[in-house]
C-alpha positions as CSV (number, residue, x, y, z in Angstrom):
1,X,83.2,94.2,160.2
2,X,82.2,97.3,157.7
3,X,86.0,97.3,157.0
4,X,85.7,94.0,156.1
5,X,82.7,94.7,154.0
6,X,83.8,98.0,152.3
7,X,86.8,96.1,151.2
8,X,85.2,93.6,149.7
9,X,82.6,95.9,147.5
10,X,86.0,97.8,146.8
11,X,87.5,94.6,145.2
12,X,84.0,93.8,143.5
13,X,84.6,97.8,142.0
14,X,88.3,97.4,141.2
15,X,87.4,93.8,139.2
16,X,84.9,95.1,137.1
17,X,86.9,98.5,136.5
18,X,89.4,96.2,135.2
19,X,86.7,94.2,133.1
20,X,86.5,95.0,129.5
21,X,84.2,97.0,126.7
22,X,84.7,98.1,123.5
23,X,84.9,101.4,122.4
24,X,84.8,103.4,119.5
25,X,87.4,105.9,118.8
26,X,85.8,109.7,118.2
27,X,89.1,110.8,116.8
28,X,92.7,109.7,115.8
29,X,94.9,109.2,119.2
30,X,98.5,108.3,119.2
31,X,99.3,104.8,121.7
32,X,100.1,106.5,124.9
33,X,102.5,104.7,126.9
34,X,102.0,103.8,131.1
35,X,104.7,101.2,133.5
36,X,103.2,98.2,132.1
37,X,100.0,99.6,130.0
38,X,99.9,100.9,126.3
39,X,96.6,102.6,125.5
40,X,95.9,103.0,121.7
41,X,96.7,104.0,118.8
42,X,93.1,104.6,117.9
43,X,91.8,105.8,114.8
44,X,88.4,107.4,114.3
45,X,85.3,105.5,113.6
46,X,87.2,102.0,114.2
47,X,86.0,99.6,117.4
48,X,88.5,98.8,119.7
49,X,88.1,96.8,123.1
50,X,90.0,98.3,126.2
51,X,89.6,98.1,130.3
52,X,86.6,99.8,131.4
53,X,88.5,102.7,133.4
54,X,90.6,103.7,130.7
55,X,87.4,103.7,127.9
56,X,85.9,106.2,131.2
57,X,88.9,108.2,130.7
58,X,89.3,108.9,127.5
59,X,85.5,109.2,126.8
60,X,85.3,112.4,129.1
61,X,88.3,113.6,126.8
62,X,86.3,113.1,124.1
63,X,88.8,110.2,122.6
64,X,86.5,107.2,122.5
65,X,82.5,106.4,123.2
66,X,81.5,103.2,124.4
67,X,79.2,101.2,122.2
68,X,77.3,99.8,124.9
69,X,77.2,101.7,128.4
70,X,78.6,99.8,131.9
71,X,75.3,100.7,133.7
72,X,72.2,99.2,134.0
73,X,69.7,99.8,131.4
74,X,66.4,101.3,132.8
75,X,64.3,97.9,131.8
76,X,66.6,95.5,132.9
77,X,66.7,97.1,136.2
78,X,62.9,97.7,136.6
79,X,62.6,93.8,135.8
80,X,64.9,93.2,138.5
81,X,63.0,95.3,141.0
82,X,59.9,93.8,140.4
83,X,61.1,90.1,140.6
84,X,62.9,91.2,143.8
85,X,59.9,93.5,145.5
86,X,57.2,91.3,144.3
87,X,55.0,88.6,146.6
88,X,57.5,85.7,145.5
89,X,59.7,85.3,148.4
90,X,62.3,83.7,146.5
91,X,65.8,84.7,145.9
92,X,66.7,85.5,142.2
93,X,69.6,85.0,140.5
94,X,71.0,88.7,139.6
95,X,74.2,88.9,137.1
96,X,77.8,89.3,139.3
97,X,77.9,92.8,137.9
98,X,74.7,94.0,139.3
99,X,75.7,96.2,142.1
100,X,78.7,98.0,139.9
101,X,76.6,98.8,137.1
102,X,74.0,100.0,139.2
103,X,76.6,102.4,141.0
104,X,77.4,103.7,137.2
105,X,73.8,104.4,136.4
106,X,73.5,105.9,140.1
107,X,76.2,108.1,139.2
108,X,75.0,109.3,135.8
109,X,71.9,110.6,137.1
110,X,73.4,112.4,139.7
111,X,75.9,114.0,137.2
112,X,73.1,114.5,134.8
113,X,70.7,116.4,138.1
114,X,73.6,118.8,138.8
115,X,73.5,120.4,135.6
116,X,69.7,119.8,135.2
117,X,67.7,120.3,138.0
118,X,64.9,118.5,136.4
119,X,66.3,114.9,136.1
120,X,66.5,115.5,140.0
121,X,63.1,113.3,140.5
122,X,64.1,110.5,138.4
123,X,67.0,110.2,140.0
124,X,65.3,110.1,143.6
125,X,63.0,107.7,141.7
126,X,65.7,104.8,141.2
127,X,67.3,105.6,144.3
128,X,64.4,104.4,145.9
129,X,63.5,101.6,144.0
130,X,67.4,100.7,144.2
131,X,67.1,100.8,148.2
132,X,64.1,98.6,147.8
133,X,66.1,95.9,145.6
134,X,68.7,96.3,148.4
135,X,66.2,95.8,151.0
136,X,64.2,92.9,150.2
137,X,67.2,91.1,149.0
138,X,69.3,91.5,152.5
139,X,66.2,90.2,154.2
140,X,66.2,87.2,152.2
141,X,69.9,87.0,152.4
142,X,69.8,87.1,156.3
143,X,67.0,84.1,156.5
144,X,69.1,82.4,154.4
145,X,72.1,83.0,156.2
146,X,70.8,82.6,159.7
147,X,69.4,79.1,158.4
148,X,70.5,75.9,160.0
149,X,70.2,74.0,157.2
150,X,72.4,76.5,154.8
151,X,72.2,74.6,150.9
152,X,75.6,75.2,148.9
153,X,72.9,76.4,145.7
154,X,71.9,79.4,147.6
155,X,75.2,81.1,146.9
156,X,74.3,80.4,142.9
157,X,71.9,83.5,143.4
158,X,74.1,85.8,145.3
159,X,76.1,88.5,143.5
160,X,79.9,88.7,145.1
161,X,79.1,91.6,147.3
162,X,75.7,89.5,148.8
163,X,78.3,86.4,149.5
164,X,80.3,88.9,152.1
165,X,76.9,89.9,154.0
166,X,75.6,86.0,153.8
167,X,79.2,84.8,155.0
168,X,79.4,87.4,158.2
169,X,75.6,86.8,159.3
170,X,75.8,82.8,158.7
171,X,79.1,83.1,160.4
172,X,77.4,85.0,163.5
173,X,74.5,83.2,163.5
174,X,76.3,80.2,163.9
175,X,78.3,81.5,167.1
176,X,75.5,82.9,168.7
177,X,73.5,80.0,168.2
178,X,76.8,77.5,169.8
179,X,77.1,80.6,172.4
180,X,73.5,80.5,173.7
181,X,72.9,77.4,174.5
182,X,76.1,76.6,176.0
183,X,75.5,74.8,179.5
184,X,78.8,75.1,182.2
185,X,80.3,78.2,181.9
């Protein structure tokens, strides 16, 4: 069952590695050339649009920067965690791309702490309040999913990786509940 469910966050990754953002070129680059890809020719100070793990790429060469960043923004994620931890028990819609550009901003901060000791607490900071998004949502999903009376407009609210986790405990809460109750064995 983790297999199952680190696959699926892989696919989640791969999709939006593949998804698209535009760029800005820092300098002039001749097109280079990949089996079934052609990357540029970029010339400095002109916007281009490219997949998001090639704009990665050459931004740490120092070819392209990225007009807007893949990662959450600090207020769009604090108005997330406090819809999510606060007393409404209700499960909110988040974007499909949540949990991805939450990894990216995850990342950041850690890369950002290893060369400067003092971003260290900010980044234990949205750690926390990211484990706390991830915790009150799965207990919602798992009510949810656990419910007899599953509606089809719950899945409206549930990011891709969330549909996994409310597919394999719906899917086991139905069997145990067929399981227990069985009479004749």
């Amino acid at each position: 069952m983790s297999e199952e469910v680190r696959r699926a966050i892989s696919d989640m990754e791969f999709e939006f590695s593949n998804s698209r953002v535009r760029v800005e070129a820092e300098c002039d680059f001749e097109a280079l050339e990949l089996p079934g890809l052609k990357i540029g020719p970029f010339s400095r100070g002109e916007r281009y649009t490219i997949h998001l793990w090639v704009a990665e790429e050459l931004e740490k060469k120092g070819v392209v920067k990225m007009v807007e960043r893949p990662e959450l923004s600090d207020e769009e994620f604090m108005r997330y965690h406090k819809r999510e931890t606060g007393l409404s028990g209700g499960l909110f819609e988040l974007p499909a791309d949540f949990y991805p550009r939450l990894r990216r901003k995850l990342a950041r901060l850690e890369e950002e702490a290893g060369r400067n000791p003092s971003s260290l607490q900010e980044l234990e900071r949205l750690r926390a309040r990211a484990q706390d998004v991830v915790n009150a949502r799965l207990k919602k999903i798992v009510s949810l999913a656990s419910s007899v009376a599953k509606s089809p407009m719950t899945r409206r609210y549930l990011t891709p990786e969330e549909e996994v986790i409310f597919d394999l405990v719906g899917d086991l809460a139905d069997a145990w509940r067929g399981e227990v109750i069985k009479v004749g064995r």
